[in-house]
N, C-alpha and C positions, 0 to 999 in steps of 0.2 A: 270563472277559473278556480280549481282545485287549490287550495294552498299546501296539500298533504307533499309537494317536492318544492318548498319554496326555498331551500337552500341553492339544486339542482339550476332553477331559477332564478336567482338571486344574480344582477351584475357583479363586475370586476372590471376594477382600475387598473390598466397598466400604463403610468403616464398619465398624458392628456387620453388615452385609449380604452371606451367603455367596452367590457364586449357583455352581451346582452344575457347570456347564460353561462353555466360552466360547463358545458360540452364542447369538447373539440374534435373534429373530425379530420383525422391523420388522413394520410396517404395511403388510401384504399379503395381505388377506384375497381369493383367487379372484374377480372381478368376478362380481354378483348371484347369488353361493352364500346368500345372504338372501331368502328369500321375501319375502311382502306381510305377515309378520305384524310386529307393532310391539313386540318383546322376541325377545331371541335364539331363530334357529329351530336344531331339532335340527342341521341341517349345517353350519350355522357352530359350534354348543356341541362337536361331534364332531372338527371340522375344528381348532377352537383349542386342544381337549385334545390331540389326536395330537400337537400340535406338541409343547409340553410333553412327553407321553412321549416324543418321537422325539428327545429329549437337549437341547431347547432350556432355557439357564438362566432366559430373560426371551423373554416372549411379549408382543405390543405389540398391542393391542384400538385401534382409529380410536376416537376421540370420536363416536358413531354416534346421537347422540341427538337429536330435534326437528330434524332436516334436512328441507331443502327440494328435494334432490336427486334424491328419488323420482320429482319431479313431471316430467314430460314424458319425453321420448325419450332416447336419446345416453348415451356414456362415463361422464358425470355422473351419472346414475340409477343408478350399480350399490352407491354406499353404501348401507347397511341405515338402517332411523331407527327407533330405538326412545324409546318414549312416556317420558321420566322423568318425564311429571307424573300418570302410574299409577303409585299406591303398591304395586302389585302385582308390578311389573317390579325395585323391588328384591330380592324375595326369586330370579327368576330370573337377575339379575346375579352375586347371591352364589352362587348353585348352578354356575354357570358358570366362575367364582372359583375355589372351591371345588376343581373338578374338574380344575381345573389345579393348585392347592398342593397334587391329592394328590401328582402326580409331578414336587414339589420345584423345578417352576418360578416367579418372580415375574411378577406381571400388570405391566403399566404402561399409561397410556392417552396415546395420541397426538392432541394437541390442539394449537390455536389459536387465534386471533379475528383478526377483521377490524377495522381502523381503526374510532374511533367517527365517525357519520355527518356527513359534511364535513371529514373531518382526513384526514388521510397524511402521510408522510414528511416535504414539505417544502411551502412555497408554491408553488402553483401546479402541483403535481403531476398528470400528466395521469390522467385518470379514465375515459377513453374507449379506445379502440383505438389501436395503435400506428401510426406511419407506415409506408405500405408502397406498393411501386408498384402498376398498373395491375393488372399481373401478378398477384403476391403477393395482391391481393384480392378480385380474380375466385375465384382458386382458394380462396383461406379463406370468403368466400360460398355454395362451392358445395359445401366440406366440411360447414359447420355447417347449409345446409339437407337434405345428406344426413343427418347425423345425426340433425335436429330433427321428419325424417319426410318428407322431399318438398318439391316445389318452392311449394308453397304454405303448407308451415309459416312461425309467426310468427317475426322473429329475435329472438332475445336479447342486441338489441345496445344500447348507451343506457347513462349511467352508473345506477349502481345509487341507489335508492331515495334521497332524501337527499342526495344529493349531485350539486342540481343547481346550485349557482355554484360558485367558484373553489374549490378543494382547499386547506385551511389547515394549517401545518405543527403536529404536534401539540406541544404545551407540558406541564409536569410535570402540570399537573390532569388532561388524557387519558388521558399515561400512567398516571398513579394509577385511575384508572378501568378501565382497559385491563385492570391488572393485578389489580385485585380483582375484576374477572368472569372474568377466567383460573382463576383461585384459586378464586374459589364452584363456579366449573363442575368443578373438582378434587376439589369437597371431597366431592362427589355417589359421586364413582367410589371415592375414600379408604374413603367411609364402609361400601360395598361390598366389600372387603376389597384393591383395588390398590393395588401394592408402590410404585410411582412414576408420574410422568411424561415422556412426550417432547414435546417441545415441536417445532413445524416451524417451520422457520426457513431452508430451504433454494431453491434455484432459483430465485428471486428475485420465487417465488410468494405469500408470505406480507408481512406486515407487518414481522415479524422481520426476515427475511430483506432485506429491501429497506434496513434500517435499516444490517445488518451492511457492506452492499457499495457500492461506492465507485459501482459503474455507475447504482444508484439511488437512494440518499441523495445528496444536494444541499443538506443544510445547510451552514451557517455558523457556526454556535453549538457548544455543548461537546460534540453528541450528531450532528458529520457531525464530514469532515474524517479528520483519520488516525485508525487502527483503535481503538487507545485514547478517542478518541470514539466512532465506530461500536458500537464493544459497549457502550458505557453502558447503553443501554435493554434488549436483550435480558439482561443481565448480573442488571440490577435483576427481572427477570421471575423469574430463576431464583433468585435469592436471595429475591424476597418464598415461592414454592414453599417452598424449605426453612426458612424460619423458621415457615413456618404449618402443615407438617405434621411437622416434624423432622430431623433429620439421617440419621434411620433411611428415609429416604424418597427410592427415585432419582429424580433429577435426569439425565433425557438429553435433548440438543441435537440436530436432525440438521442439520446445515449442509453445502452446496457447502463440495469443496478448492477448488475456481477457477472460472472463470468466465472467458467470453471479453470482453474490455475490462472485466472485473469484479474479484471475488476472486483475488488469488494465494494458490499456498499457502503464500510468509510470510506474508501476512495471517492464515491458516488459526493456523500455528506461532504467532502472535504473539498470535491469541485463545485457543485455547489455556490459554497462563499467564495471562492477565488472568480465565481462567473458572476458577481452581485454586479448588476451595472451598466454588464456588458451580454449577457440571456439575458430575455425575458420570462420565458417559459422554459422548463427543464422537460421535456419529454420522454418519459423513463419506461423501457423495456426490457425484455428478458434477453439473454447473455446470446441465442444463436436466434436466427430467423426460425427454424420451423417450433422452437419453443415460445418463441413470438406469437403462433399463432396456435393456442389451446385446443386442446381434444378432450374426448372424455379419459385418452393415457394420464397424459402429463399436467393435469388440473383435476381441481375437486370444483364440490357444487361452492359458492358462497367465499370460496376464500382464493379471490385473483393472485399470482405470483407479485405482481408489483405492485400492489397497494404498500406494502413492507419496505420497497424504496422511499415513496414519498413520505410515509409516517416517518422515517428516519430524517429525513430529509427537515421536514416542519420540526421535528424536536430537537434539533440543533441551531434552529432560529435563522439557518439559512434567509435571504430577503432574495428570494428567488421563487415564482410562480410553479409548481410539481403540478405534471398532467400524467400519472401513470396511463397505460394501456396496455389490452391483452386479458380479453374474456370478460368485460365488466360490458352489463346487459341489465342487470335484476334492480329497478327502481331504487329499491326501499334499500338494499345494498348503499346502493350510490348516496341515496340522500344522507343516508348512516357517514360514512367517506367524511361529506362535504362541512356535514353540521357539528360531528366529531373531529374534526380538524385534524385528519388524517390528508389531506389532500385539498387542491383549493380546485383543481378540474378534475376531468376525467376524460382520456383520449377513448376514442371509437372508432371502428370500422367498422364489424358484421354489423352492432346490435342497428346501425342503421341501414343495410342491406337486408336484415331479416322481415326490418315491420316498416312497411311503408307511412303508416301512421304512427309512427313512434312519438314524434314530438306531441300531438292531439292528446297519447295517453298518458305523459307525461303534463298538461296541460288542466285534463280532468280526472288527473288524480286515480288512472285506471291500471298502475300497474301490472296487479292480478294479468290485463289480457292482452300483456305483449307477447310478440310471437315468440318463444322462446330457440338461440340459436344451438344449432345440432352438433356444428362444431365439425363437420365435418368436411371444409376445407373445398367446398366444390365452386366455391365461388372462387378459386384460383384455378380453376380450369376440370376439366374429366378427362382423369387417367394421363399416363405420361404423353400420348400422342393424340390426343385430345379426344373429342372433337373440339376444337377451341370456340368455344364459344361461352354469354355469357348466363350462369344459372343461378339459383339458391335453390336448395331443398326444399327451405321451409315459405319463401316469396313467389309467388309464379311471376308476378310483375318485373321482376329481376331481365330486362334483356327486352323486352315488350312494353316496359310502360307509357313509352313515348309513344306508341302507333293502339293504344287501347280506346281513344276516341271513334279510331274508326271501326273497331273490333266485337267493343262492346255497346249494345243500344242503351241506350240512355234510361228507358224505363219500360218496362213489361208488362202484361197484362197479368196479372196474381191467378198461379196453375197451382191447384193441389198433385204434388210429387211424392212419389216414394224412393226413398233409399234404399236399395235392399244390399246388407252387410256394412259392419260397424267398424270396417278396419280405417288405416288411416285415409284411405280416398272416399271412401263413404262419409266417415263425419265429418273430413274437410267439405264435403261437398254439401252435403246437409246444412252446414255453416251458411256456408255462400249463396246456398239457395234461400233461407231464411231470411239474410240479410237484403237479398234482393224483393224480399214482399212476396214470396211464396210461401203454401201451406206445405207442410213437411212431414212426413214420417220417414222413420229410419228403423227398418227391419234387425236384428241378430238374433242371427238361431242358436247363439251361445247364453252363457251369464256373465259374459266378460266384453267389454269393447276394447277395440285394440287390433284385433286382426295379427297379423306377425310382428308389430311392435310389442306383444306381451312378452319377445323372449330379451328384453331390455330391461325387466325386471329382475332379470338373473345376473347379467354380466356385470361388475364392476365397472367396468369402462365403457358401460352401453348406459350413462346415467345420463346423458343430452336427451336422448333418444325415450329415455323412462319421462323424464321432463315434458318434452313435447309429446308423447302420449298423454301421458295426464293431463296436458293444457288442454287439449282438445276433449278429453270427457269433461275436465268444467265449464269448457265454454257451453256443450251442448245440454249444460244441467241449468245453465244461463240462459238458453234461448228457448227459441219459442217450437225447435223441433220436437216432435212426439216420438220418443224413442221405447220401441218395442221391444224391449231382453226376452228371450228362451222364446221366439216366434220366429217362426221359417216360414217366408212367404214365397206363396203359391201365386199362380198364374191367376187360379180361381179368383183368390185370395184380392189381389190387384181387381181384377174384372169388376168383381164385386163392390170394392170398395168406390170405384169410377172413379181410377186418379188419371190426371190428363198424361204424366209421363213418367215413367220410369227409368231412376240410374242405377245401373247395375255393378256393383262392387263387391261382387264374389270371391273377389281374392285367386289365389291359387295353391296348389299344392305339393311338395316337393317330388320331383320324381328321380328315381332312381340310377347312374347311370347303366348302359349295357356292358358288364362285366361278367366274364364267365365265373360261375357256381354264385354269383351272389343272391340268384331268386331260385325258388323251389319250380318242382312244375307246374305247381296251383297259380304262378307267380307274384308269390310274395316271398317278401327277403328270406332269406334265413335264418334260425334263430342267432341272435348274436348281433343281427345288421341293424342300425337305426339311419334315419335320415336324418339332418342336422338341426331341423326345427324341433322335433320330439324331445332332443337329451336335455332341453333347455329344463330346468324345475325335477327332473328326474334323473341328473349327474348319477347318483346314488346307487342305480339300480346298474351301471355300466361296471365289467370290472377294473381291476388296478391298469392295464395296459390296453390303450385302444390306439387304431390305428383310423387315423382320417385320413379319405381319399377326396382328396380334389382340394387344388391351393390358388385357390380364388379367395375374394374378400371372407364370402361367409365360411367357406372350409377353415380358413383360416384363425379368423374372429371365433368360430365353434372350438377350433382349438386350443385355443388360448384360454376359453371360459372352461374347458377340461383341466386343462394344467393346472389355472388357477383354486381349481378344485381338488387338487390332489393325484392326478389322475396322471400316469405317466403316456406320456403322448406323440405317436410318429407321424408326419402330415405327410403323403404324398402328391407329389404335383407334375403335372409332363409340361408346364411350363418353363422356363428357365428362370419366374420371379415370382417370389409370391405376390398375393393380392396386386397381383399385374393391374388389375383397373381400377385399381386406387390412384388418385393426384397424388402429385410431387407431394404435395405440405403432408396431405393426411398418410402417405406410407411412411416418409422418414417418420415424424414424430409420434405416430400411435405403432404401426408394424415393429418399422426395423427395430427401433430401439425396444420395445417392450417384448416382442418375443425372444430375443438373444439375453433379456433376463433373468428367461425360465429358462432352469438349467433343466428342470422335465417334460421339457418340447424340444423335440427335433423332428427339423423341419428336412426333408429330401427331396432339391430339383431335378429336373430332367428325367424325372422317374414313371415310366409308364405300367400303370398295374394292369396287368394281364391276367390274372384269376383271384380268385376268393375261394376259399373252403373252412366251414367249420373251425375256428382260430387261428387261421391263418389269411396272411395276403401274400400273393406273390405280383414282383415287377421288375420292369429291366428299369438297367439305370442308364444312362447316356451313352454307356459304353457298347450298350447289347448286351451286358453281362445280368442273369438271374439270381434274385435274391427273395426268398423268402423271411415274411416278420411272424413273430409267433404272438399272439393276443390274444386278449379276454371279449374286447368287442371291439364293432368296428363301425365307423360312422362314413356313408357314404355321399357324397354329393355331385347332384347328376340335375343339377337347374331345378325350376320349379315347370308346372303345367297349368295353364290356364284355367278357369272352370269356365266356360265359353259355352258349353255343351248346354250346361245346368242356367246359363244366362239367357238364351236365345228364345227359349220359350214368354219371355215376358214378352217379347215384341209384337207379337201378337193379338196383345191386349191392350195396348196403348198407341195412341197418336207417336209418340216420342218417347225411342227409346235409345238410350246409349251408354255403351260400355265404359268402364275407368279404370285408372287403376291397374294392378297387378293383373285383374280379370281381361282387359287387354292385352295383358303382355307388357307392363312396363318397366315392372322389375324392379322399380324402390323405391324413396318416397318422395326422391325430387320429383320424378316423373307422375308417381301417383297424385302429385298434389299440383302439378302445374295441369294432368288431364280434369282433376275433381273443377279447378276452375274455369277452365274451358268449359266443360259440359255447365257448369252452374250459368255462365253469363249467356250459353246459346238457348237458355230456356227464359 
């Protein structure tokens, strides 16, 4: 074993309570990796042990039991709900248990409750929807009836069950109440063999949480007011916890550092030492859910938002355990953290849904070749109406790893391969082919590898994406493929060399949509026209005012790297949303908020463009009414095209040939890379 992460490494006391490393794995189980059965299905029992083995000291299971989240469409349905009032489901809770204390990790269960019916925080508390303009709720309408299935789904709007007069602030009876069904519902999982609890308390989504922060507590009594009230109630939560199950038993918190007109992080510091005692762990996140969960918007490379909670936290001498999380992935980061006494854990979610061997690289000391995560939020689902199921971008095992025994052969006869094109399905695939004991070559008739990830070099907020391009040419400078730059392989070419198979990774090409005057007779664009791959590196040559059509992700994304280049910018779209097949997490926290801060993008829904001419676009807008924009250039987006045509001729030459990637028709790079390892394991 490596000693280069022996901080990472290194136990921790809490109590009589060793846990084996400082990693903690929060409450992130891969959106609907749960089937429809009602007790753990194989891919989640498979997917919570890996964690454990992959070096986690504490794995954190949802409270997943008797929900109602199943029911209907949307985001919300991907929690699992298992039956506790089958006596039978205990024995597979413990087996599950089980199979994580074999690799020395503790279980904890993440829970909480809702107010009891007609109480909250304070008098008068509102129990409906928040106030928001004209604007703001057309669009929140037209998100939740995407979600909930279409324009004629029912909404789910209206205060909930019970609380249909005033909202009463709750008194010590509720809480007494509150907290013994906290506790009973504990004592379910306790008796199951889980090491502790986390309680949520964070974003200003929970009951706790609302109590904790000044933005939503509004009392006047001993339990608002400054923090030393604020935490009375959560405080008593945790402490009735440990007097009913012991001291031997964690205690984690996960609470916002800050909050905007909310939490500061003295507030944070100062709860803290009032929770010495009574938390064991301080689980510290950012102030709303979708900042919770990082992009290339709202993060940089190297500098996570809540490491700055815990370092606050420890230089106040707090005697309370800080586990920040929220983008923290990068080894030598981490171990930096641990050894500089910035922090005593580190929570996780993605970085162990990205690399299935994460803990092994952390083990030998291989930082350099974790899979680096993209950040792009697909592991909560695809697009607002799914398909719900469960993916990574950057993992194909992500939703299959549990059924790969039967999938994948165990071991291969060693076939010299060729790769032909060096984009991300090709070198992933070259990868996996390599690793499998096959000979390799990997063809590009460029001087560049990357394929359409090179236009990640341009954007500011495409620096995940820059990242995991780059991983992937060091890995392949790593191994043992033979990688040909400025060679474009022939048919001959293959024949000749006598490889058993060939993968075909041609990528594709943007094409343009059908718009009248945008192509000449010769049919090519017009002068003025670009497609949306091209402007990437050559902004410069576009003039001051362009007009993009199509408001899909990348129409989208292309315009935002215009704006942020100076370039004043009009997006048309005949959708009614943009980047419509974005997920929930990655549109609120990269789109919505980040275009609405370029005051030199405007964005125009419902707009159908009907012609092009020489610096101009014309389009109706919703109404049927006609509008022409006057511009310098204009950027159009009309899908991409396969190159199939220029693929099919290798089949011919080889035993095994098969297509991936983009050159199939996959369109990005979860897909590109979950087809590059299909084809690599069927050879």
């Amino acid at each position: 074993m490596s000693r280069k992460y022996k901080h990472i490494l290194s136990p921790l006391k809490i109590g009589n309570v060793v846990l084996k490393s400082r990693l903690l794995s929060a409450n992130a189980l891969p959106h609907f990796l749960q089937g429809p059965e009602l007790y753990p299905s194989d891919a989640v029992v498979d997917y919570l042990v890996g964690i454990a083995k992959n070096g986690a000291a504490i794995v954190t299971i949802g409270d997943w039991t008797n929900l109602k989240q199943r029911e209907g469409f949307g985001d919300g349905c991907h929690f699992p709900m298992w039956d506790t009032r089958d006596p039978a489901l205990e024995n597979a809770m413990t087996l599950m248990v089980d199979q994580i204390h074999f690799y020395g990790a503790k279980v904890i269960g993440a829970t909480h409750l809702n107010a009891p019916a007609g109480y909250g925080v304070y008098d008068g508390e509102p129990s409906g929807m928040p106030m928001m303009s004209p604007e703001e709720m057309e669009e929140m309408m037209e998100d939740m009836q995407e979600m909930m299935g279409g324009d004629g789904a029912p909404m789910p709007f209206g205060p909930p069950p019970g609380h249909d007069g005033p909202i009463k602030a709750m008194g010590i009876e509720q809480m007494e109440q509150y907290i013994k069904e906290l506790v009973d519902k504990m004592r379910y999982y306790k008796g199951v063999g889980y090491d502790g609890a986390s309680i949520h308390a964070s974003y200003g989504a929970t009951l706790l949480s609302k109590f904790l922060s000044p933005k939503y507590n509004k009392r006047t009594d001993e339990f608002g007011g400054p923090m030393a009230n604020r935490s009375k109630f959560p405080i008593m939560v945790a402490k009735a916890m440990k007097e009913a199950f012991g001291q031997d038993f964690i205690v984690e918190m996960q609470v916002s550092g800050e909050e905007d007109d909310g939490l500061t992080v003295e507030d944070i510091v100062e709860f803290a030492k009032l929770a010495e005692g009574y938390i064991d762990i301080l689980q510290l996140r950012a102030g709303d859910g979708d900042l919770a969960h990082p992009t290339g918007f709202n993060s940089q490379p190297h500098d996570p938002l809540t490491i700055r909670f815990a370092e606050a936290i420890r230089k106040s001498g707090a005697k309370i355990i800080t586990a920040p999380i929220g983008g923290f992935q990068d080894l030598d980061d981490i171990e930096e953290y641990i050894a500089s006494g910035k922090t005593d854990m580190i929570g996780f979610g993605r970085a162990f849904i990205c690399d299935s061997d994460y803990g092994q690289k952390i083990l030998d000391g291989r930082g350099e070749d974790v899979v680096p995560c993209v950040r792009c939020n697909r592991c909560h689902g695809l697009g607002m109406q799914g398909p719900w199921k469960s993916v990574c971008t950057v993992n194909p095992l992500v939703g299959i790893q549990h059924k790969l025994n039967a999938l994948v052969p165990a071991s291969t006869t060693p076939k010299k391969v060729a790769v032909i094109g060096g984009g991300c399905a090709g070198m992933r695939c070259a990868l996996y082919l390599t690793e499998r004991g096959h000979q390799v070559t990997l063809f590009e008739k460029s001087d560049k590898l990357g394929g359409q990830l090179l236009h990640a070099d341009y954007s500011s907020f495409k620096w995940p994406l820059r990242d995991y391009k780059d991983y992937l040419i060091a890995q392949l400078r790593k191994s043992a493929v033979d990688v040909k730059m400025n060679t474009e392989a022939t048919p001959a070419m293959i024949a000749e060399g006598e490889y058993d198979a060939v993968i075909a990774a041609l990528g594709a090409t943007p094409k343009f949509p059908p718009i009248p005057g945008l192509m000449n007779a010769e049919g090519s664009p017009i002068p003025g026209v670009y497609d949306p791959i091209e402007v990437y590196g050559r902004e410069q040559e576009l003039g001051k005012n362009v007009v993009v059509i199509g408001g899909g992700e990348i129409g989208m994304e292309t315009a935002m790297y215009l704006a942020e280049n100076g370039h004043d910018v009009t997006i048309l779209s005949r959708q009614k949303k943009f980047a419509a097949e974005a997920d929930r997490v990655h549109y609120y926290s990269m789109f919505a908020d980040a275009w609405k801060k370029m005051p030199n993008l405007t964005p125009i829904k419902r707009a159908t463009t009907t012609a092009v001419a020489p610096g101009e676009v014309i389009y109706t807008d919703k109404n049927g009414e006609s509008h022409t924009l006057s511009c310098d250039s204009i950027v159009a987006c009309g899908g991409m095209q396969a190159a199939q045509d220029e693929a099919l001729p290798f089949a011919d030459v080889v035993d095994t040939f098969i297509i991936i990637g983009d050159n199939e028709g996959s369109g990005n790079v979860m897909t590109a890379t979950r087809s590059a390892y299909a084809a690599a394991m069927r050879i």
